[in-house]
Backbone as CSV, one residue per row, in Angstrom:
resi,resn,N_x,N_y,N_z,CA_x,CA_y,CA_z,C_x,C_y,C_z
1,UNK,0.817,-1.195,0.000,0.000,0.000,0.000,0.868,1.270,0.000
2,UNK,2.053,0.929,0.833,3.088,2.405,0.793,3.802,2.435,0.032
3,UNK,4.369,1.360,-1.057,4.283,1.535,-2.283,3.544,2.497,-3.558
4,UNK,2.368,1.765,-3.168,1.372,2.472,-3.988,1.527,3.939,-4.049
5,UNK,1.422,3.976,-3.204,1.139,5.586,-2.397,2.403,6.767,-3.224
6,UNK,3.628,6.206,-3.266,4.830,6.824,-3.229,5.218,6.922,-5.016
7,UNK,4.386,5.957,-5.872,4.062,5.719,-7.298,2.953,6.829,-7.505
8,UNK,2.155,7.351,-7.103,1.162,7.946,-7.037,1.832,9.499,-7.358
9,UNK,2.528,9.379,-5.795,3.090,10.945,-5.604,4.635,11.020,-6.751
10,UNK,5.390,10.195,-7.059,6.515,10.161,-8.014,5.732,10.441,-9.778
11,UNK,4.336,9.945,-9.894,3.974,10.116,-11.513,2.670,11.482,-10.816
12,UNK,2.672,11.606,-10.140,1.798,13.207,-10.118,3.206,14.503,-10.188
13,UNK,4.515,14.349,-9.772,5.558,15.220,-9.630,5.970,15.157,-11.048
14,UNK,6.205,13.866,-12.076,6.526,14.203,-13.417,5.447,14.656,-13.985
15,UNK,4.174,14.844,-13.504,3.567,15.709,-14.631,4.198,16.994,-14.108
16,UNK,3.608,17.162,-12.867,4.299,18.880,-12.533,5.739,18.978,-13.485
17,UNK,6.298,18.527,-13.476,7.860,19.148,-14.267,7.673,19.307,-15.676
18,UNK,7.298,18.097,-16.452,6.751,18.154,-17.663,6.341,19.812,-17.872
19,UNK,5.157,20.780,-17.183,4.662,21.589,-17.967,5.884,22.838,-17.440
20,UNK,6.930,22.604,-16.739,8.454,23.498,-16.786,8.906,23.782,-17.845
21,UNK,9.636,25.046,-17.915,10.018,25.603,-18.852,9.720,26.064,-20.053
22,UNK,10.459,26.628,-20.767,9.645,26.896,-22.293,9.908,25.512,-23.317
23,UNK,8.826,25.932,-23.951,8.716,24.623,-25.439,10.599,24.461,-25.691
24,UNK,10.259,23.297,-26.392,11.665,23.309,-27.175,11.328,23.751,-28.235
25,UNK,12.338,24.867,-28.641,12.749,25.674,-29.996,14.072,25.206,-30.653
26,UNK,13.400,24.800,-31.894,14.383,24.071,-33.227,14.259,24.786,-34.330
27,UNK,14.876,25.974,-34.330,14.799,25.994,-36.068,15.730,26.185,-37.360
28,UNK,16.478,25.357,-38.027,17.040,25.203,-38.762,16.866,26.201,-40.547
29,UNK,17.291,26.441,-40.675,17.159,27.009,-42.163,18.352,27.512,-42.868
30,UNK,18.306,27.792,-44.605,19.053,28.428,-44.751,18.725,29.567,-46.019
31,UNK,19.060,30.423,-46.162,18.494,31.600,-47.203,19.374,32.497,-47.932
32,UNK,18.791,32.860,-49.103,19.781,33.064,-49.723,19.342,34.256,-50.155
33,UNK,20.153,35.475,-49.334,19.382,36.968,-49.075,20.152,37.997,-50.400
34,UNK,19.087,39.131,-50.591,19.948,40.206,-51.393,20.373,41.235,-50.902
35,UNK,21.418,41.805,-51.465,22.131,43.076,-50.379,21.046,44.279,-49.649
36,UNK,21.399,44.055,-48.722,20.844,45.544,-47.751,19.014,44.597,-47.329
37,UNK,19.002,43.095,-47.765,17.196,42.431,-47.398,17.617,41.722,-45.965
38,UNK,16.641,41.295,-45.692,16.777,40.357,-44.281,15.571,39.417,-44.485
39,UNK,15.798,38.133,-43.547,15.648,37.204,-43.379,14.985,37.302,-42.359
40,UNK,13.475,37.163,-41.946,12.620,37.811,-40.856,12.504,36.455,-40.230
41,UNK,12.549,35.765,-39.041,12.039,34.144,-38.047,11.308,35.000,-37.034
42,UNK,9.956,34.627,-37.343,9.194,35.200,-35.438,9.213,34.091,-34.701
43,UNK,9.420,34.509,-33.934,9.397,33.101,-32.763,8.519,33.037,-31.813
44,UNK,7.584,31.770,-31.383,6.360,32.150,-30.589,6.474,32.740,-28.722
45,UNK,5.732,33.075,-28.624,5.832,33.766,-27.188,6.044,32.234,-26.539
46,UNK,6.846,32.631,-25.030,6.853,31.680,-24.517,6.164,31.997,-23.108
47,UNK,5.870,31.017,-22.331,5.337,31.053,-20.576,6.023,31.394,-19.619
48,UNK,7.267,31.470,-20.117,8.331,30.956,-19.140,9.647,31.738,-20.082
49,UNK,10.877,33.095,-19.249,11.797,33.334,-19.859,12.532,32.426,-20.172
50,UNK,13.395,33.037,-21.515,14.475,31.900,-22.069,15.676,32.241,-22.408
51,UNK,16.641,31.560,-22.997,17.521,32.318,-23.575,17.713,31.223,-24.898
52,UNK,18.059,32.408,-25.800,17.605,31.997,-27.241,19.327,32.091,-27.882
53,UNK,19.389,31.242,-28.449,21.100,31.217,-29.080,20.965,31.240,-31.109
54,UNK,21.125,32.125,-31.478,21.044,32.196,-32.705,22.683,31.821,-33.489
55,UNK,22.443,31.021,-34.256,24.219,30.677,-34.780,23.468,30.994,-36.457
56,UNK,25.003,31.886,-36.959,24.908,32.102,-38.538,26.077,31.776,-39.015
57,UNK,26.055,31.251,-40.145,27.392,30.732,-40.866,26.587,31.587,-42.283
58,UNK,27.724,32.491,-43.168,27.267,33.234,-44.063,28.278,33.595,-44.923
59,UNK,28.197,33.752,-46.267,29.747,33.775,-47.039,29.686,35.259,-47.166
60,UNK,28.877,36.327,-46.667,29.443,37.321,-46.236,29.050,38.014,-45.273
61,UNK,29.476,39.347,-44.688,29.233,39.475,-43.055,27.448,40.170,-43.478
62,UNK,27.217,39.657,-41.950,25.448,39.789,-42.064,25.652,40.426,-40.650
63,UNK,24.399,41.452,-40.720,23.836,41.314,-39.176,23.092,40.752,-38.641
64,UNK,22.619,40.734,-37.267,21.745,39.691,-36.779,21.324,40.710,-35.532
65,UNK,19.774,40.501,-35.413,19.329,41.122,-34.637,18.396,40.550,-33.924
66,UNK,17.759,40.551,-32.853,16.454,40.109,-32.014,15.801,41.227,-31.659
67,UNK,14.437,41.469,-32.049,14.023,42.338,-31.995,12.129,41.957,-31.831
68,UNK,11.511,42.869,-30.913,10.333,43.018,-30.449,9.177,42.331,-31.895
69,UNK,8.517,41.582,-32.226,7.876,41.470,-33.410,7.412,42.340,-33.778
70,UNK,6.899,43.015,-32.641,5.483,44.455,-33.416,6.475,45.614,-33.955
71,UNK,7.925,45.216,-34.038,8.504,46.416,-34.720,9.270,45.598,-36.179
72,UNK,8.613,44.111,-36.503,9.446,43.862,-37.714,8.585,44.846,-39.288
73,UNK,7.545,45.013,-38.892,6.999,46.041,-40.195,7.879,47.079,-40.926
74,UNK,8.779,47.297,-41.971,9.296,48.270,-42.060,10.729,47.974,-41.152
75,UNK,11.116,47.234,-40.639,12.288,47.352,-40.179,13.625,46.906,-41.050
76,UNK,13.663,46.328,-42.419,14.432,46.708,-43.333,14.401,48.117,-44.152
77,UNK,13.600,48.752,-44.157,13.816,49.628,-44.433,14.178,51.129,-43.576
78,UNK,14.448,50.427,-42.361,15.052,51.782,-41.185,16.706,51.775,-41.733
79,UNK,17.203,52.479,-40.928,18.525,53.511,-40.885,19.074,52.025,-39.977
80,UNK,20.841,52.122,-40.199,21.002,50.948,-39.209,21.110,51.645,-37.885
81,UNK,21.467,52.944,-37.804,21.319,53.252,-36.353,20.051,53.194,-35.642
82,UNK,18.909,52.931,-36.203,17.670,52.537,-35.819,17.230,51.117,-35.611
83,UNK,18.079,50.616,-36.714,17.826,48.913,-36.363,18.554,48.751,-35.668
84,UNK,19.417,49.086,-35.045,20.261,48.735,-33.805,19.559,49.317,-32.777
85,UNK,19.272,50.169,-32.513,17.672,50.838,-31.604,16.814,50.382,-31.257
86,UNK,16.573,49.355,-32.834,15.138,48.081,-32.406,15.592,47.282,-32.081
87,UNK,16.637,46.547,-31.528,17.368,45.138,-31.491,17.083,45.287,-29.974
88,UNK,16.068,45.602,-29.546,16.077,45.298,-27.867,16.881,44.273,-27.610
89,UNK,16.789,43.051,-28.178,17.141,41.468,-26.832,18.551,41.422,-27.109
90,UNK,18.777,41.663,-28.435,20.450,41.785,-29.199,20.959,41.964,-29.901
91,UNK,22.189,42.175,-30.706,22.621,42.455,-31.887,23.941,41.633,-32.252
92,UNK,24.308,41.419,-33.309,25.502,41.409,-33.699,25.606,41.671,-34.920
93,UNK,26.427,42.619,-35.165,26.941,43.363,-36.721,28.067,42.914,-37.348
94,UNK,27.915,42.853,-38.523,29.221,42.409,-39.689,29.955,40.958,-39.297
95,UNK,28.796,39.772,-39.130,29.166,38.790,-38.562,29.610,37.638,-39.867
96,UNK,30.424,36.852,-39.970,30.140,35.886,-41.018,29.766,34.516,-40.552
97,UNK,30.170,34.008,-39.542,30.587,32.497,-38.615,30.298,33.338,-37.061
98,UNK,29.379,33.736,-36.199,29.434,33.801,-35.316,27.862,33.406,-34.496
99,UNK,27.541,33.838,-33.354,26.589,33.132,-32.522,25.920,34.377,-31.518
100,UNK,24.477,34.442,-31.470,24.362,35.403,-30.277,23.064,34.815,-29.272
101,UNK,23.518,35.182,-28.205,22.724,34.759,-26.972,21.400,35.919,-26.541
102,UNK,20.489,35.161,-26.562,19.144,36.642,-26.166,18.495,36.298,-25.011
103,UNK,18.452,37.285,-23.743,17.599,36.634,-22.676,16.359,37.568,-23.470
104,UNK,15.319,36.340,-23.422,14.024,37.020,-23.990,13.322,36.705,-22.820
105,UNK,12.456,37.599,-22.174,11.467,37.587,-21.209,10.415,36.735,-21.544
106,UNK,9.316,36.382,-20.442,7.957,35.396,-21.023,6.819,36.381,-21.167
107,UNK,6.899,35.545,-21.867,4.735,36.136,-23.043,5.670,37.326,-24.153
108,UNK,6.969,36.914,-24.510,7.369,38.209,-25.515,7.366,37.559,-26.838
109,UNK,6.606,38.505,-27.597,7.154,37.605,-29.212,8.023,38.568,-29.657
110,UNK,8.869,38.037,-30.362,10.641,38.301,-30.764,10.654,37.574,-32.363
111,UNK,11.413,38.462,-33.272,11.455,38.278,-34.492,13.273,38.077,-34.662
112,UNK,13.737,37.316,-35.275,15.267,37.062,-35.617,15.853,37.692,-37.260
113,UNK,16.097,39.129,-37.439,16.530,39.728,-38.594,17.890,39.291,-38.788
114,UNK,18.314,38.743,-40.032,19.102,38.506,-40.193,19.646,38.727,-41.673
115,UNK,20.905,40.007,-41.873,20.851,40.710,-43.029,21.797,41.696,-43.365
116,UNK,21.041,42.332,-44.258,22.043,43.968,-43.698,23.487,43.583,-44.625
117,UNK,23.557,42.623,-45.417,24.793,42.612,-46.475,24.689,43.395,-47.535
118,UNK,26.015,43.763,-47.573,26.784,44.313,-49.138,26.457,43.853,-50.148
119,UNK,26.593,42.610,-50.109,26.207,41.565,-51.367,25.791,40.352,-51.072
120,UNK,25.346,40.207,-52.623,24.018,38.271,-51.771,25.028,37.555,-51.141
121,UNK,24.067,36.738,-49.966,25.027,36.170,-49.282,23.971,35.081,-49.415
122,UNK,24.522,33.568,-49.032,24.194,32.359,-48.244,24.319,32.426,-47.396
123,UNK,23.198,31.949,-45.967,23.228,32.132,-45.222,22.651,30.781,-44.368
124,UNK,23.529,30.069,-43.281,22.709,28.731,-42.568,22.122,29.665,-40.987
125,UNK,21.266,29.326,-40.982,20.787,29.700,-39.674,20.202,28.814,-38.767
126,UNK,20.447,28.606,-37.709,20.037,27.543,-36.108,20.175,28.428,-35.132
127,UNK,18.579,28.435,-34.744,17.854,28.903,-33.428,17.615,28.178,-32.797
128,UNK,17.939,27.939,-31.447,17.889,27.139,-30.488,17.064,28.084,-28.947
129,UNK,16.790,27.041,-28.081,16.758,27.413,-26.669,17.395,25.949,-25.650
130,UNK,17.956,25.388,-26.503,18.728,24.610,-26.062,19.456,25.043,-24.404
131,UNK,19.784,24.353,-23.436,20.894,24.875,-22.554,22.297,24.161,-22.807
């Protein structure tokens, strides 16, 4: 019976953990942008803060930004001192092979710009919330 009991309370605690943390975020892609365009990923709100790791491999330097969704309208066509303005969660500029980390708060939706080249570039992109 005190068996029972202790099976009971061990599969009622894995549900509690189960609904921990945010979803797992996977997203893989790759695009093949024209000078001065970007590459828009919204990413869904989450319950729970996260931190979001964006990796770009690109045959020429790109920027990369995280930025509020309700400001991706028109945000290729801002000034870069403005898109760096909108990059609330983060930025990284003139990147070719590099990686950026975003603490994004919960219930935020967040868009991943990724762009801002001289000339067409290839571009691999992996978004994670991996730890």
């Amino acid at each position: 019976m005190l068996a029972r009991a202790w099976v009971v309370v061990l599969v009622a605690g894995l549900f509690a953990l189960a609904g921990c943390g945010p979803a797992k975020l996977e997203v893989n892609s790759t695009a093949t942008i024209d000078p001065n365009d970007y590459k828009m990923i919204g990413l869904q709100k989450q319950s729970q803060p996260q931190k979001v790791t964006i990796e770009v491999d690109a045959t020429e330097p790109v920027n990369v930004y995280v930025i509020d969704s309700s400001k991706e309208a028109g945000f290729p066509d801002l000034s870069p001192d403005k898109q760096a303005e909108t990059a609330k969660y983060g930025k990284k500029l003139g990147v070719k092979k590099d990686s950026l980390t975003a603490d994004v708060p919960e219930n935020a939706e967040v868009t991943v710009a990724i762009g801002g080249a001289t000339k067409k570039t290839d571009v691999k992109i992996s978004i994670s919330n991996r730890k």
